[in-house]
C-alpha positions as CSV (number, residue, x, y, z in Angstrom):
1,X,49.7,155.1,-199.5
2,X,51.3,151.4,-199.2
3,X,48.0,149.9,-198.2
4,X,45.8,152.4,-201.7
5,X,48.4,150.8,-203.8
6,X,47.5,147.1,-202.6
7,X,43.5,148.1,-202.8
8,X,43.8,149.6,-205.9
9,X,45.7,146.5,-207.4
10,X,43.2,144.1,-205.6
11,X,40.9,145.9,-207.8
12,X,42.1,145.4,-210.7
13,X,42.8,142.0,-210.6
14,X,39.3,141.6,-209.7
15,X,38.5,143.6,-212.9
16,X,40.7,141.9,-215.2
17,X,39.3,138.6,-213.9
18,X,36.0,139.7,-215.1
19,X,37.0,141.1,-218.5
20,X,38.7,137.5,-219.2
21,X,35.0,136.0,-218.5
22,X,33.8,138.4,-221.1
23,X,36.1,137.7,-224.0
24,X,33.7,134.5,-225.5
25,X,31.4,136.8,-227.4
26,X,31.1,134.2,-230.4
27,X,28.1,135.4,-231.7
28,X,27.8,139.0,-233.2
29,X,25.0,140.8,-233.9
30,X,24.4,143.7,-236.6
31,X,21.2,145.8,-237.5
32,X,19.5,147.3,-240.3
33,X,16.7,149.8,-240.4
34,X,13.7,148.1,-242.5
35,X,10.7,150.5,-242.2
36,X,9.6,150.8,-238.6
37,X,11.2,147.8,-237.8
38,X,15.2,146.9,-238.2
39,X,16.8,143.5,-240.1
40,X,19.3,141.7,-237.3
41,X,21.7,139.6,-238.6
42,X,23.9,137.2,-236.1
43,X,27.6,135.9,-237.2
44,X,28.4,132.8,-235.2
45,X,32.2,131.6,-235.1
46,X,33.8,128.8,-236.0
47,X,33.3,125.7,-233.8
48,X,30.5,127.3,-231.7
49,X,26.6,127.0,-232.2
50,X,24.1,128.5,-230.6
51,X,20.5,127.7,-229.5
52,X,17.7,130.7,-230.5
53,X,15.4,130.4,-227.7
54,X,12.7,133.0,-228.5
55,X,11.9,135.9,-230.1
56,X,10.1,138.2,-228.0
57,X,7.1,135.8,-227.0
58,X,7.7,133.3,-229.1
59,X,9.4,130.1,-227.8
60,X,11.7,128.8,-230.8
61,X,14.4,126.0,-229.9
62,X,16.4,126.3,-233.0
63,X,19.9,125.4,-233.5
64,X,22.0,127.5,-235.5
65,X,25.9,126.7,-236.2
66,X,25.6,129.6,-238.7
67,X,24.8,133.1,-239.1
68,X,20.7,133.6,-239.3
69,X,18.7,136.9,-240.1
70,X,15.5,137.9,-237.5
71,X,12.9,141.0,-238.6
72,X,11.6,142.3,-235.3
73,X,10.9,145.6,-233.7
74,X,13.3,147.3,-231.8
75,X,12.4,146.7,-228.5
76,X,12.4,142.6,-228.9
77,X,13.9,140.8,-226.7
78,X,16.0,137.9,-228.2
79,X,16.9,134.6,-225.7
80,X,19.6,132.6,-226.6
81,X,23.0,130.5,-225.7
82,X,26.6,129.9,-227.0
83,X,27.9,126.3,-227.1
84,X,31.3,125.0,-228.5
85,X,32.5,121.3,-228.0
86,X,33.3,121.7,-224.3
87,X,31.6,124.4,-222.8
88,X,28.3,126.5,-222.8
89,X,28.0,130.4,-221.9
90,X,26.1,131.6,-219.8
91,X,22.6,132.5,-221.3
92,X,21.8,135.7,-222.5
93,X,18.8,137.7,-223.3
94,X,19.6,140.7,-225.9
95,X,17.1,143.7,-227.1
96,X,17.6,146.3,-229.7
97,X,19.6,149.3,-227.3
98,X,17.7,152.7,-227.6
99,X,17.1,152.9,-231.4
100,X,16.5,156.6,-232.0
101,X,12.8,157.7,-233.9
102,X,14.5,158.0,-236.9
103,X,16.0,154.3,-237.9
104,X,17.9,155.6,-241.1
105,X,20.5,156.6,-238.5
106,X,21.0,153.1,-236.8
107,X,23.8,150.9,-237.5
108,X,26.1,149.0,-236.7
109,X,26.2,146.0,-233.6
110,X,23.2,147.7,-231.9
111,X,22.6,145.3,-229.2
112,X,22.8,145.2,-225.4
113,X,22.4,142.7,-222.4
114,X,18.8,143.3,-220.6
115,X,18.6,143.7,-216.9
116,X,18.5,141.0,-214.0
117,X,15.5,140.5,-211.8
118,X,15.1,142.9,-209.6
119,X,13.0,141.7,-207.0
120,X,15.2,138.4,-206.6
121,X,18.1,141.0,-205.4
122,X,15.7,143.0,-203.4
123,X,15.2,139.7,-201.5
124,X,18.6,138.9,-201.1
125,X,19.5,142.4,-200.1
126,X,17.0,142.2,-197.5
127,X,18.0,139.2,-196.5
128,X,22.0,140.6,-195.9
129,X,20.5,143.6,-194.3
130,X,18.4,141.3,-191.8
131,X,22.0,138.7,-191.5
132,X,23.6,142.5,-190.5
133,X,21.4,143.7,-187.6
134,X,21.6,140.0,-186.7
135,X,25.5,140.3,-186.1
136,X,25.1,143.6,-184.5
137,X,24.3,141.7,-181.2
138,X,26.7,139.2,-180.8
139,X,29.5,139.7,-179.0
140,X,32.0,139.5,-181.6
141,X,30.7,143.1,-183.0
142,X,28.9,144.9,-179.7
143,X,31.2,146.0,-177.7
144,X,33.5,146.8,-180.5
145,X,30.6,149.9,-181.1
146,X,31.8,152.1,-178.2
147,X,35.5,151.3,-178.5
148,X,35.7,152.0,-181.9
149,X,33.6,155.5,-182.0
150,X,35.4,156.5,-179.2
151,X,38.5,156.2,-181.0
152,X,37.5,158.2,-184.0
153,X,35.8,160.8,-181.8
154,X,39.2,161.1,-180.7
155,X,40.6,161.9,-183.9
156,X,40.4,165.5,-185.4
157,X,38.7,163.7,-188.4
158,X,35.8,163.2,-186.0
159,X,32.3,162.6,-187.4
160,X,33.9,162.5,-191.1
161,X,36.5,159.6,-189.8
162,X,33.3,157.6,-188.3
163,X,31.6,157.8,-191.0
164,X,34.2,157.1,-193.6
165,X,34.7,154.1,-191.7
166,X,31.4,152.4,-192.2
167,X,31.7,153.3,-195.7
168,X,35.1,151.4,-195.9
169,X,33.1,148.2,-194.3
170,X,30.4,148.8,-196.6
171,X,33.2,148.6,-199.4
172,X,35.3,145.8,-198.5
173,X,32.2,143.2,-197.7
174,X,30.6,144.8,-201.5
175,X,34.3,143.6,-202.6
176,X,33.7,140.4,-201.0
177,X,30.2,139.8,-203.2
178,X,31.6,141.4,-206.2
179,X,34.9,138.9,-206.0
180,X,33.0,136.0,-205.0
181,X,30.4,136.7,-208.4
182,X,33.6,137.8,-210.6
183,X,35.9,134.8,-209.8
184,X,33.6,132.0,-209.8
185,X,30.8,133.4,-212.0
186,X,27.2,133.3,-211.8
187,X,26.9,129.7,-213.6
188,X,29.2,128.5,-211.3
189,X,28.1,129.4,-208.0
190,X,24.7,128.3,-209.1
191,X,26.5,125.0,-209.2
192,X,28.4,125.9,-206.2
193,X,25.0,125.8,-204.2
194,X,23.0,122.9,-205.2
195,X,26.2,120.6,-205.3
196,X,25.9,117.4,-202.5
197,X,29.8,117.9,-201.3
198,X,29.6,122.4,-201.0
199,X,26.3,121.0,-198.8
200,X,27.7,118.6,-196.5
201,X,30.5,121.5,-195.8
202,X,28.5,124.0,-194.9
203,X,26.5,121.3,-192.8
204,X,29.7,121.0,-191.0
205,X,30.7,124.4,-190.8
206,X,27.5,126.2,-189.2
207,X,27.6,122.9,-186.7
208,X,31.0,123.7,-185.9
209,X,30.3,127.3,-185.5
210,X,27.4,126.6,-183.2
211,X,29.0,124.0,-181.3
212,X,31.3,127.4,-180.8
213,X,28.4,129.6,-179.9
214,X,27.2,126.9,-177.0
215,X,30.7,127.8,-175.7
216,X,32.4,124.1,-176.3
217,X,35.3,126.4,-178.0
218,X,36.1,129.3,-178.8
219,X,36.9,130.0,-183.3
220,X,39.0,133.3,-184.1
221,X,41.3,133.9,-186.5
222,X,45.1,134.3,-185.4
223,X,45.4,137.3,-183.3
224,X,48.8,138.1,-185.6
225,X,46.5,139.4,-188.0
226,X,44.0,142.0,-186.2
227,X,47.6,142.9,-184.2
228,X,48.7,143.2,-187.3
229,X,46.2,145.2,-189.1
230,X,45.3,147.2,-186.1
231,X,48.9,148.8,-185.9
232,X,49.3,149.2,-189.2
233,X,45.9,151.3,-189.0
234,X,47.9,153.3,-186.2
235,X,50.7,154.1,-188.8
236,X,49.1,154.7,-191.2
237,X,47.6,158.3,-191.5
238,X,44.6,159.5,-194.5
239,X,41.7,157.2,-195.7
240,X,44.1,154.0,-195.9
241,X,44.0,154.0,-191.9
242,X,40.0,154.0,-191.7
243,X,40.1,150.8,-194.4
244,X,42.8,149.1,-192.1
245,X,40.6,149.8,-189.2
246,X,37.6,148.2,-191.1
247,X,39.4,145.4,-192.1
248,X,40.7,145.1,-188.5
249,X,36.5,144.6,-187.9
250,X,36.0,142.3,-190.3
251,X,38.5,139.8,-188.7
252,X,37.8,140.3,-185.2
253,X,34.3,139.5,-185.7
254,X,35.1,136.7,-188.2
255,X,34.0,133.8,-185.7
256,X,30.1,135.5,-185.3
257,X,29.7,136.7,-188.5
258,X,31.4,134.0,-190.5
259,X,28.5,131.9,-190.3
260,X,25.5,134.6,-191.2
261,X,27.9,135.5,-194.3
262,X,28.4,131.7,-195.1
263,X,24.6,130.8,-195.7
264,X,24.2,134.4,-197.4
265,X,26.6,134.1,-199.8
266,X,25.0,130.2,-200.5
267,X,21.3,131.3,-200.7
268,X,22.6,134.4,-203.2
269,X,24.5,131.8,-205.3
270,X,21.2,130.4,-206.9
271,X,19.8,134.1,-207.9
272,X,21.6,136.1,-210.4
273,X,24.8,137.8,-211.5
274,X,24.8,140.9,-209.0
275,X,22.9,138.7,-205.3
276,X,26.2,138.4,-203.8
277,X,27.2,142.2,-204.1
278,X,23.4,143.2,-203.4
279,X,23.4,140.7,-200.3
280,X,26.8,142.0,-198.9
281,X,25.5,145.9,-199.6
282,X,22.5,145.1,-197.1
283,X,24.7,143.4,-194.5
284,X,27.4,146.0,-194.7
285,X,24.6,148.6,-194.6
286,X,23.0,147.4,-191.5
287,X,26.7,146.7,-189.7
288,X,28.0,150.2,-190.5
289,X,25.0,151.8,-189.2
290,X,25.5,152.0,-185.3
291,X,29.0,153.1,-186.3
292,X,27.9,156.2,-188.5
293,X,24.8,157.0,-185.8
294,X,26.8,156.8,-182.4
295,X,29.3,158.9,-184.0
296,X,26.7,161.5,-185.2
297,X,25.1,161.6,-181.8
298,X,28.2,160.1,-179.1
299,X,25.8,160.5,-176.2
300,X,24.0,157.6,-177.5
301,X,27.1,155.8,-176.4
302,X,26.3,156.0,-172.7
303,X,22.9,154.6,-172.9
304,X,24.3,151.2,-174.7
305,X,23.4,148.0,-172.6
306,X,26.7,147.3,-171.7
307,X,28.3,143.8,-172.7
308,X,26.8,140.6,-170.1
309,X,24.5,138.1,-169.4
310,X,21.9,139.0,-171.9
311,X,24.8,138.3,-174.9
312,X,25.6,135.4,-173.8
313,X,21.9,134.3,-174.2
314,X,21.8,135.8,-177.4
315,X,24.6,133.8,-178.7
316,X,23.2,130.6,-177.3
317,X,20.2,131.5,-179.1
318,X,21.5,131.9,-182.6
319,X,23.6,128.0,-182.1
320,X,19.8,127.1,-181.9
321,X,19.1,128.7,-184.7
322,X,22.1,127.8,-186.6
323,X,21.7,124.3,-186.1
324,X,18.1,123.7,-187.0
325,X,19.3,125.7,-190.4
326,X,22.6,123.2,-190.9
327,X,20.1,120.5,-191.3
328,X,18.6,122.2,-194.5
329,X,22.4,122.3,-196.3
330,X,22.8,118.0,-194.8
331,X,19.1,117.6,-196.4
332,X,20.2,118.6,-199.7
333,X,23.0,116.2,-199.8
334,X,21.0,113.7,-198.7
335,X,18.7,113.8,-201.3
336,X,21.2,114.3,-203.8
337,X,22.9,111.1,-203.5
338,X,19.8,109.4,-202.5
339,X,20.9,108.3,-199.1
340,X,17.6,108.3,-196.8
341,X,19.0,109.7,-193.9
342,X,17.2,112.5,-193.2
343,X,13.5,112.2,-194.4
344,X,10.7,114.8,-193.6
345,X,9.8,114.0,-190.5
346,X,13.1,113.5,-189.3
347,X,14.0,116.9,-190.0
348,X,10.6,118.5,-188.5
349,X,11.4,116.6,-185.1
350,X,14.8,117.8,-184.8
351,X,13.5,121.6,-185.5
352,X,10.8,120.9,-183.1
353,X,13.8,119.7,-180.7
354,X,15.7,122.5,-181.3
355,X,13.1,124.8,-180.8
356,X,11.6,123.4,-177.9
357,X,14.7,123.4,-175.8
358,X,15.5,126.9,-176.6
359,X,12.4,127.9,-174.8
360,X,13.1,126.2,-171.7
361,X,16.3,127.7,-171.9
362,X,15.3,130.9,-172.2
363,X,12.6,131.0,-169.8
364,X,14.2,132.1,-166.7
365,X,16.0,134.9,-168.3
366,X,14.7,138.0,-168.8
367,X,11.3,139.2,-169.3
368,X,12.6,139.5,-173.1
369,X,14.1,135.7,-173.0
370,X,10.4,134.8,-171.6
371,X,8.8,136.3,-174.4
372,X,11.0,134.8,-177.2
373,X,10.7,131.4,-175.0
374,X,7.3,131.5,-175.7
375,X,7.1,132.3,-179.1
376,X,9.9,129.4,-179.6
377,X,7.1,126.9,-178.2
378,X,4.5,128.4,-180.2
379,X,6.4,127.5,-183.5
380,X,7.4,124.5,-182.3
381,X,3.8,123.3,-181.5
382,X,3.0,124.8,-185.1
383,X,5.9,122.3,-186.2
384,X,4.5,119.0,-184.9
385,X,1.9,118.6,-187.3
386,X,4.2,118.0,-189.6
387,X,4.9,114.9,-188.8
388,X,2.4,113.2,-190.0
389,X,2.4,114.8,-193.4
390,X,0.9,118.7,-192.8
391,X,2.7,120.7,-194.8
392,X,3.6,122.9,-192.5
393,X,4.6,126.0,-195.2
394,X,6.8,128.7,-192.7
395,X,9.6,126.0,-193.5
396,X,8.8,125.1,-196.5
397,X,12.2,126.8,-198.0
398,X,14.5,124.2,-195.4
399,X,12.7,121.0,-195.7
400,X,12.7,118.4,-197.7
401,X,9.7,118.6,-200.1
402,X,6.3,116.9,-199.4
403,X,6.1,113.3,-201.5
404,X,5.4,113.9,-204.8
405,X,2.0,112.9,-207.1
406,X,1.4,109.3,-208.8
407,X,2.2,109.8,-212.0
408,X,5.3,112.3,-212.1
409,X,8.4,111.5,-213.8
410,X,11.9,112.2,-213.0
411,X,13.3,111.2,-215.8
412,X,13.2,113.0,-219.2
413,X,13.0,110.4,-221.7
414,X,10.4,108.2,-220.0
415,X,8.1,111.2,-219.7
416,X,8.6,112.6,-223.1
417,X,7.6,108.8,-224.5
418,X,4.8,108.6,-222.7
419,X,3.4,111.7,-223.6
420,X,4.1,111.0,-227.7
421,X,1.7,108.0,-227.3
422,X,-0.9,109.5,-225.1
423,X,-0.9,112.6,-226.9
424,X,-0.4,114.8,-224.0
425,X,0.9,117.9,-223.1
426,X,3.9,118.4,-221.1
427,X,5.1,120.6,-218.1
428,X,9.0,120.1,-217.4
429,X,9.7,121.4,-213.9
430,X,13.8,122.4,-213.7
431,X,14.1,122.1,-209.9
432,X,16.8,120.7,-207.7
433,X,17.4,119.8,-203.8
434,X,19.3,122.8,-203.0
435,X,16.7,125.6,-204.7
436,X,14.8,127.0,-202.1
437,X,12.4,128.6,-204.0
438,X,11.7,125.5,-205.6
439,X,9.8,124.5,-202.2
440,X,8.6,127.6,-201.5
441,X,6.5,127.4,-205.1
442,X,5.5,123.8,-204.8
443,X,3.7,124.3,-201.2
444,X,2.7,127.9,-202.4
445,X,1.4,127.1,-205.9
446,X,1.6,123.8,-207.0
447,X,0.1,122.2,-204.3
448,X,-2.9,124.3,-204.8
449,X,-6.4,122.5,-205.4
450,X,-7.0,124.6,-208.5
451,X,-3.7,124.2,-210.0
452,X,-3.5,120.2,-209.0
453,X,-6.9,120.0,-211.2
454,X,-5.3,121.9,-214.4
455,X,-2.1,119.8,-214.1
456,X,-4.3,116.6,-214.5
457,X,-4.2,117.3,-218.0
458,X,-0.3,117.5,-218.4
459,X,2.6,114.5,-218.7
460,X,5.1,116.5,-215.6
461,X,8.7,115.6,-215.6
462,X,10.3,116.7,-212.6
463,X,14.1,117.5,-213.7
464,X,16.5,117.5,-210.7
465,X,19.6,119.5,-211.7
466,X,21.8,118.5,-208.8
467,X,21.0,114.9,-208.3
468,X,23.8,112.7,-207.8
469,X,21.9,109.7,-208.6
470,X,20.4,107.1,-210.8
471,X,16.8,108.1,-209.9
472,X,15.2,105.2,-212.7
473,X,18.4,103.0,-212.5
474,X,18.6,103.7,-216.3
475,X,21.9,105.8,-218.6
476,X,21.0,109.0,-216.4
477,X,23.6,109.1,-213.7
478,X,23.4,112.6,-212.3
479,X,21.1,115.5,-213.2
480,X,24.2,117.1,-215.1
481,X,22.5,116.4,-218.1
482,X,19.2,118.1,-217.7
483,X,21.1,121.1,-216.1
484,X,23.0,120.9,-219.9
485,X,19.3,120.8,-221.3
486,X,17.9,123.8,-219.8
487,X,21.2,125.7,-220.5
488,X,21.1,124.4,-223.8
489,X,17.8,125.1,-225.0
490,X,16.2,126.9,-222.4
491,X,18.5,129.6,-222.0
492,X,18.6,129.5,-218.1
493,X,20.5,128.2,-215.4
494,X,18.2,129.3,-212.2
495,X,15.7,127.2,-210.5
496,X,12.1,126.8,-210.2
497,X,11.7,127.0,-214.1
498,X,8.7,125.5,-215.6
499,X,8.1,125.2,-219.3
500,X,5.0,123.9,-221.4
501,X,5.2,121.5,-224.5
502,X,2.7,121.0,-226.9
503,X,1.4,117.8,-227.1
504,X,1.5,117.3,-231.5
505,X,5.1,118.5,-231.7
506,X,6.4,118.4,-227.9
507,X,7.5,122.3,-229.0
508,X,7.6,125.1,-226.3
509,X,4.6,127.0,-225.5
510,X,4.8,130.3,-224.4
511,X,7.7,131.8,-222.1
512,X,9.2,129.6,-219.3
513,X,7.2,130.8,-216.1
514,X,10.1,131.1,-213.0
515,X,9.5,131.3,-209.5
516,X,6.3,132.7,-208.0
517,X,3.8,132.8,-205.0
518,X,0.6,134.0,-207.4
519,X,-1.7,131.1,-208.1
520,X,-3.3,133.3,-210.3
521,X,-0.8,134.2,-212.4
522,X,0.6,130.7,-212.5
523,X,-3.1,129.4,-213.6
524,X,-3.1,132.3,-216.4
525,X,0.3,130.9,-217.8
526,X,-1.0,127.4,-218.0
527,X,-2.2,127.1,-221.3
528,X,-4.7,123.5,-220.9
């Protein structure tokens, strides 16, 4: 009962934390019917001012720092962002909740946040699920399967015990993405991921915890605390025993899957409001599930592999792994502060390196490690091209992008000038070192032929949000200001984000277009 209290208060915490990040509402919103369309009419309080960025299609850009009325149909969507002197919420998209056929009855502050993007947070669950069978097979977690079944088999709970306990681990690493999202918010772990100094930790951690899988040293948390746990799971009796037993899990294997939920939790941090929780629910999922099975069916249990050789290669095999990825979280701060340390094809021959001499390791293992050997070579040899420029797209996400056009600008000012005396339209491109997606589009999409010929016609500033330098030795220091901008009158926070100007009034054109793999669809948005 002890250890419900403390969950249940952990819970609220965590829910009172994230109904003090709700309290700024400083705009409110009323409706009244008007035919078959309804009058909305926004209060704004004092000392704040927000920034109307469309209505439905339309792109607007207007500052308000007082109420305004809007005439739309119910179903409009309404973009906008709250500013006072010292901060800026996050951005917000509203529509006109579930109006009923009959208008006359609709009143009142009638309006409701929209959804978040689903496929982002399919990606990032499948992503967590993929990270989970991952740390299935390391030997922080394996041989934990048999040991732990056979316990609850033990038990008179049975079945119902095993699988209420990969529901609890389900729960507690859901609380872990939930917490993570509530505490520091979704603005904030945006920042979180594309900042230089987060980057060159993580660089360090998954090196350490490689360094650890190569089997220079062994990382665990102090035994105290699974002791600990694991006999207060003993005493403990009900559903607050299987929780203690989860969280028992959850530390023992903290040194294999530590690293897996580490560059989860930083590739989530650039999606939206609910990645963390959705990438947690996938690993979770996939780590409960031998838990739930072998207890459905315990004669599975005597056909496991047992613990040996072949884990020990598989833990070699993800330091490999792990430090070709580190490089991608030391590139970011690299570029960030402008240092030149680790250009393209710097990065490409130490992934070729890595890869390379995981094949010859594991080519006198198994007829398994033979296989993966090979395939190892194979993308290394795919790999070497790119160092002399190909663009090599299966990494596209890790590496430093491919050198830019003549004629891009990176800073906002200069482009906007030149495109007022040429008369030009203009594409601003919000993109930043850290943003994965941001690569992925650019070899994907904008490196196209088709699209490079219709982007002849437009002035493109290239806006890096998480630069830490002066990129035209001019007032810009950092890219904290054109991460302001797009808040401010863009309405987003999330990179790639690409929005047109026109070139008479340098006004927005259209809706922002975000990430995508389409060309089509990206030529169809491009209005010239």
């Amino acid at each position: 009962m002890r250890t419900l209290r403390l969950l249940v208060l952990s819970g609220l915490l965590i829910t009172l934390t994230s109904l003090q990040a709700q309290i700024l509402e400083p705009v409110h919103w009323s409706g009244q019917p008007q035919g078959d369309s309804v009058v909305l009419t926004a209060t704004i309080d004092s000392g704040w001012h927000m920034t109307l960025i469309s209505v439905g299609d339309s792109m607007i850009g207007e500052d308000c720092a007082s109420g305004f009325t809007l005439t739309v149909t119910p179903t409009t969507p309404i973009r906008f962002v709250s500013c006072d002197d010292q901060q800026c919420l996050s951005p917000v998209i509203y529509t006109y909740a579930d109006a009923p056929s009959d208008l006359s009855h609709v009143s009142g502050t009638l309006l409701t946040p929209s959804t978040s993007h689903p496929r982002s947070l399919i990606v990032i669950f499948l992503l967590g699920l993929l990270g989970g069978f991952l740390a299935i097979f390391t030997p922080c977690v394996w041989p934990i399967i048999p040991m732990t079944v056979s316990f609850f088999m033990k038990r008179r709970g049975g079945i119902r015990d095993a699988v209420g306990y990969g529901l609890a681990i389900i729960i507690i690493y859901v609380g872990l993405g939930l917490a993570v999202t509530l505490i520091f918010g979704a603005s904030a772990l945006n920042t979180l991921a594309t900042n230089a100094i987060v980057n060159l930790f993580f660089f360090a951690l998954l090196v350490v915890f490689a360094l650890s899988f190569f089997g220079l040293f062994e990382i665990t948390l102090p035994d105290s605390w699974s002791t600990r746990m694991d006999n207060r799971a003993r005493q403990t009796s009900g559903f607050g025993s299987i929780v203690l037993m989860a969280f028992t899990l959850v530390i023992v294997s903290f040194s294999c899957t530590g690293p897996i939920i580490g560059t989860l939790l930083v590739e989530a941090a650039s999606r939206s409001l609910m990645a963390p929780a959705m990438g947690m629910l996938g690993f979770a999922l996939a780590l409960a599930l031998p838990f739930a099975l072998f207890a459905l069916f315990p004669n599975w249990l005597q056909q496991l592999p047992k613990s040996g050789q072949w884990m020990q290669s598989f833990k070699v095999t993800l330091a490999f792994i792990e430090l070709a990825l580190s490089l991608k979280f030391l590139s970011v701060a690299d570029m960030a502060y402008g240092w030149g340390i680790l250009p393209r094809w710097l990065f490409i021959a130490v992934w070729v390196i890595c890869f390379l001499a995981l094949g010859f390791y594991l080519i006198r293992k198994s007829w398994v490690g033979k296989m993966v050997a090979i395939a190892s070579w194979l993308f290394a040899a795919y790999l070497i091209p790119g160092l002399w420029g190909a663009p090599v797209r299966a990494i596209a996400a890790f590496a430093p992008p491919m050198p830019a056009s003549d004629g891009v600008f990176y800073d906002y000012e200069q482009g906007m000038a030149y495109a007022r005396a040429h008369r030009q339209p203009v594409l601003l491109d919000f993109t930043g070192y850290g943003c994965v997606n941001c690569r992925k589009m650019e070899q994907w999409v904008l490196s196209d032929p088709q699209v490079q010929q219709r982007l002849q016609s437009y002035v493109i500033i290239e806006l890096y949000v998480d630069s830490r330098q002066d990129l035209n030795h001019n007032q810009i220091e950092d890219g904290s200001e054109y991460s302001r901008l797009q808040r401010e009158r863009f309405a987003s926070n999330a990179q790639p984000m690409l929005v047109q100007l026109s070139p008479d009034n340098q006004q927005p054109i259209g809706l922002p277009q975000a990430f995508t793999t389409e060309v089509d669809e990206f030529l169809n948005w491009l209005q010239y």
